[in-house]
C-alpha positions in Angstrom: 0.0 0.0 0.0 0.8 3.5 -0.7 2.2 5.2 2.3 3.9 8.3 0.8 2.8 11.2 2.9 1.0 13.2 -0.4 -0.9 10.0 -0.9 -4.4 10.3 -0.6 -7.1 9.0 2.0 -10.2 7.3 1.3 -12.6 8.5 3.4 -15.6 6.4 4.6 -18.0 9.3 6.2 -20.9 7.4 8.1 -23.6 9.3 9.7 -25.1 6.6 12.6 -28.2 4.4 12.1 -31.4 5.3 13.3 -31.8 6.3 17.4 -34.9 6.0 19.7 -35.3 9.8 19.4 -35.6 9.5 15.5 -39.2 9.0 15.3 -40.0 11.6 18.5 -38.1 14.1 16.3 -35.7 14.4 19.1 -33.1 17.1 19.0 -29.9 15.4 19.8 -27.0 17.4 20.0 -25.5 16.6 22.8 -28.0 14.3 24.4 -26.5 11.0 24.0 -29.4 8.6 22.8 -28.6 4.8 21.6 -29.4 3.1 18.6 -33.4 1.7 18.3 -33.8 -1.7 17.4 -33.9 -0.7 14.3 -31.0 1.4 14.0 -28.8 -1.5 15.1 -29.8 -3.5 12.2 -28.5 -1.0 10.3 -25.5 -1.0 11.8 -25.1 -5.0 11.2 -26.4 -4.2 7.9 -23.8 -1.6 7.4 -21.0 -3.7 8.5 -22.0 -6.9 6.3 -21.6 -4.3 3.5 -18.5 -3.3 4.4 -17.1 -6.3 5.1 -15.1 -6.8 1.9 -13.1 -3.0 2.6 -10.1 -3.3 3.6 -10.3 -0.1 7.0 -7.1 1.1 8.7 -9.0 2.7 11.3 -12.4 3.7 12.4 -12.7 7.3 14.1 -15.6 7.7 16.0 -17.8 10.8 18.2 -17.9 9.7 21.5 -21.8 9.6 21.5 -23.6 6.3 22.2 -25.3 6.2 18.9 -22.1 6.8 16.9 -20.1 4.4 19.3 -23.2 1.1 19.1 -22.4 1.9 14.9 -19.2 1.8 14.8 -18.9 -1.4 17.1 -20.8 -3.2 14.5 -18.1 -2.5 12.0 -15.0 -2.9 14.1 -16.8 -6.8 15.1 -13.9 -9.2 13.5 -12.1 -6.4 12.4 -8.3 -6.1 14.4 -8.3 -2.6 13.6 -7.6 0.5 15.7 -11.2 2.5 17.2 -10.2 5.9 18.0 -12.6 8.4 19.5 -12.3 12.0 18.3 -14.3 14.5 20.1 -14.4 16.8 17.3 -16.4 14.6 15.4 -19.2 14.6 18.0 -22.7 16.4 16.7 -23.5 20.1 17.3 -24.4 21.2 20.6 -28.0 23.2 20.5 -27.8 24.5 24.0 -31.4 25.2 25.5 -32.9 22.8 22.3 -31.0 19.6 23.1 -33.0 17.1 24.1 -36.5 18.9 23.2 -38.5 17.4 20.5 -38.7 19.7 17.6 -42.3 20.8 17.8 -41.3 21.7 21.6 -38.6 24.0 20.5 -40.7 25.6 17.7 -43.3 26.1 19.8 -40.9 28.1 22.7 -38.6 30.0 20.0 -40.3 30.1 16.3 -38.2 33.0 15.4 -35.4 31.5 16.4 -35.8 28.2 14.6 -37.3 30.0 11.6 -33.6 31.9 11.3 -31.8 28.1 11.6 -34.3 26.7 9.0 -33.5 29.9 6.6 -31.0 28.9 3.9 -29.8 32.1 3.4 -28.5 32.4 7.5 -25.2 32.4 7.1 -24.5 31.3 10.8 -26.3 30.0 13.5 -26.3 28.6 17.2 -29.1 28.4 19.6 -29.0 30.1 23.3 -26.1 28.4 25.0 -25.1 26.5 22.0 -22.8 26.0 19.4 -22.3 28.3 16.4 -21.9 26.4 12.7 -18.8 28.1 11.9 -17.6 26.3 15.4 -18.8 22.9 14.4 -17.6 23.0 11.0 -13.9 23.8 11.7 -13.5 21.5 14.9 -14.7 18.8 12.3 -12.7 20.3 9.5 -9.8 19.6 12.2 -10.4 15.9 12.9 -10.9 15.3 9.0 -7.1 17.0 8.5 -5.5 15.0 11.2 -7.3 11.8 10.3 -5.7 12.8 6.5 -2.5 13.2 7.7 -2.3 10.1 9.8 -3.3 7.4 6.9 -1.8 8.5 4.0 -3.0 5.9 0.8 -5.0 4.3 3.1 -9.1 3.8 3.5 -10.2 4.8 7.0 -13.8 4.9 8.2 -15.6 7.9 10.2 -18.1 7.9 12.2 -20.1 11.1 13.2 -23.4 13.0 12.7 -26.0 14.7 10.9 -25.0 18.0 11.2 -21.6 18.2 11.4 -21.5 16.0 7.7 -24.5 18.5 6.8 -21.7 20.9 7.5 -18.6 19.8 5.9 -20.4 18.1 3.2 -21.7 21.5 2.0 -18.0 23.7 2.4 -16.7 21.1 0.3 -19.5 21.5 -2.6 -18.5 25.0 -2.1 -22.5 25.6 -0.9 -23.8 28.3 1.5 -23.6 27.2 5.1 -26.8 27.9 5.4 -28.0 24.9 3.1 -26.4 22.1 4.8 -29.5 20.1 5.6 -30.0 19.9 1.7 -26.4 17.9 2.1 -26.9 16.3 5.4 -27.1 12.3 4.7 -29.7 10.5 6.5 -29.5 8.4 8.9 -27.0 4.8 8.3 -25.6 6.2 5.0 -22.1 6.7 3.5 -20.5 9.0 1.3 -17.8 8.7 0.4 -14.6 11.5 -0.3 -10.8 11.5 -1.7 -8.6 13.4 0.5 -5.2 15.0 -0.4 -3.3 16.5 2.6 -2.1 20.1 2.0 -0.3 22.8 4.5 -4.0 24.8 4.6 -5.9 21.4 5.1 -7.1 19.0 3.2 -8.3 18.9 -0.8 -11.8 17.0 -0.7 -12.7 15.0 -4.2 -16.4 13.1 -3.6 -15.9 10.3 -4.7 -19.5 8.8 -3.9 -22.4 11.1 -2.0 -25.7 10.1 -1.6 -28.6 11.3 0.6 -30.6 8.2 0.1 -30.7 5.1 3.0 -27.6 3.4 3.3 -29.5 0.3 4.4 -30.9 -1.6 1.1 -30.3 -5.0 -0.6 -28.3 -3.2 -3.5 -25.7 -1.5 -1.3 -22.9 -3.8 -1.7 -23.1 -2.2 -5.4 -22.2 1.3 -3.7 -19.7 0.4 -2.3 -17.2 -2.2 -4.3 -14.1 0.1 -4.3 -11.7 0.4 -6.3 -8.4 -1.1 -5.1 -6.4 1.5 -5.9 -6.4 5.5 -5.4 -7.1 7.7 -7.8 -3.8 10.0 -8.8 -3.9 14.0 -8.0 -4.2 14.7 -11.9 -8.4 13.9 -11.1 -8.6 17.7 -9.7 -10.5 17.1 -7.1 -12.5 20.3 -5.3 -10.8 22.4 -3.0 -11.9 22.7 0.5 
């Protein structure tokens, strides 16, 4: 394998399966919910699909939900699990841990701004800003880079925060990152090059539809070898 430190990183970005706040249309920022019973199917799902991928690593968000997915892929794997902090999800301050019609009932003005595409950056009372989510990710995503050079690592981490670096990479407003933000047990699937002002993204595979299908072995038979830098991938 590749190891030359300009060698790029396959990135395996997973969003976790499906919680027991999903259908109550919990906000979990923070809150640390597990998987439902049916969100660890997924997981198994998930890691049956990934079986044939060869993984250096798996970085995960110290949240339960992110943590019960990624121990379905590590099971049989002898591979390193780190835990990354930055990668956990946003924190909505006085929201967390409402459900959603809760928190639009007590601040519609405030929600209406966060829903607004054009906001250009948001946090609610006590929370965490966008900008602050996005570049503690945007770190963890440039050290991950730098540490598995020509290698295929996987990530584990959340809604919002791939909502986030999903849409800087497309070169999209911030404000439209729920239009990027996969759901719930799916991949995507991005090139990395490391670079002194962080990483150059390619996406390689994105999808907003459920990872968890019959047909998603198709989506995600790699390619043994990375692609070269003459692709010109997008910069960050």
């Amino acid at each position: 394998m590749d190891t030359d430190s300009g060698a790029p990183t396959r990135l395996l970005l997973i969003r976790h399966a499906q919680t027991v706040g999903t259908r109550h249309y919990l906000l979990a920022g923070r809150t640390d919910v597990p998987l439902s019973p049916l969100g660890r199917r997924q997981a198994r799902e998930l890691a049956v699909a990934l079986k044939p991928v060869p993984l250096a690593a798996i970085y995960q968000s110290p949240l339960a939900r992110a943590r019960e997915t990624t121990a379905a892929l590590a099971r049989h794997r002898e591979i390193p699990v780190r835990t990354c902090a930055d990668l956990r999800e946003l924190d909505l301050g006085v929201a967390d841990g409402l459900d959603a019609f809760e928190a639009y009932r007590r601040w519609p003005r405030c929600l209406d701004r966060g829903l607004d595409t054009a906001t250009v950056d948001f946090a609610f009372l006590g929370g965490e800003w966008w900008s602050e989510g996005e570049a503690r990710a945007e770190q963890a995503i440039t050290a991950i880079v730098h540490a598995h050079p020509g290698e295929t690592v996987a990530v584990v981490t959340h809604g919002a925060v791939l909502g986030l670096l999903l849409a800087r990479w497309l070169g999209q407003p911030r404000g439209s990152w729920r239009q990027h933000q996969p759901v719930l047990g799916s991949l995507s699937i991005a090139i990395a090059w490391p670079a002194d002002n962080g990483p150059t993204i390619q996406l390689q595979t994105f999808s907003a539809t459920a990872f968890w299908s019959r047909s998603v072995a198709a989506a995600v038979r790699l390619p043994t070898r990375l692609p070269h830098r003459s692709l010109t991938p997008h910069r960050r």
